[in-house]
C-alpha positions, 0 to 999 in steps of 0.5 A: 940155026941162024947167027947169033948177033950180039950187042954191049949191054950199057947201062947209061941206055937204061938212065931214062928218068931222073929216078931211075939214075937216083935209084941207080946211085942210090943202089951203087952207094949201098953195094959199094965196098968202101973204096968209092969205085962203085960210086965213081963209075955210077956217077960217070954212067949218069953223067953219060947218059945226061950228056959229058959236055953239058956237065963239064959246062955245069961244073967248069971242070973238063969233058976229059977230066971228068970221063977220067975222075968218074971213072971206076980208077978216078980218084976225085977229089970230094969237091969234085964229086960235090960239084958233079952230084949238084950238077946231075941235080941230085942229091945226097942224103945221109941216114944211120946204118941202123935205119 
């Protein structure tokens, strides 16, 4: 048997379209256990993928900032978070848990 050679799966080489990156949010709101982690990281990987640097222009926050607020520990303020989903061109919809 040869060497077996294995590479780091990461999502952010998956985020091709803008769907697939709404999908992806749109999964990890649903999956989320109410603390805001999964949603945080989610954000930070779309983020990732579209460019950290171009984002931080696009909010006026800082490259460094945001790898920290987005990150599954971050804690954001929710203005924060607003001015990230703007950004990313995203938005966010609100609908009754019974639908």
């Amino acid at each position: 048997m040869g060497e077996l050679k294995l590479s780091r799966w990461d999502v952010v080489d998956h985020l091709k379209t803008d769907e697939d990156m709404a999908l992806y949010l749109d999964a990890c709101v649903e999956e989320d256990e109410g603390d805001g982690r999964l949603i945080r990281a989610a954000l930070g990987d779309i983020a990732r993928a579209r460019g950290m640097t171009q984002l931080a222009k696009d909010t006026g926050l800082a490259r460094e900032g945001l790898y920290k607020a987005l990150s599954a520990e971050g804690n954001p303020e929710f203005a924060t978070i607003m001015k990230v989903i703007k950004a990313l061109g995203l938005k966010l919809h609100v609908q009754t848990a019974r639908g």
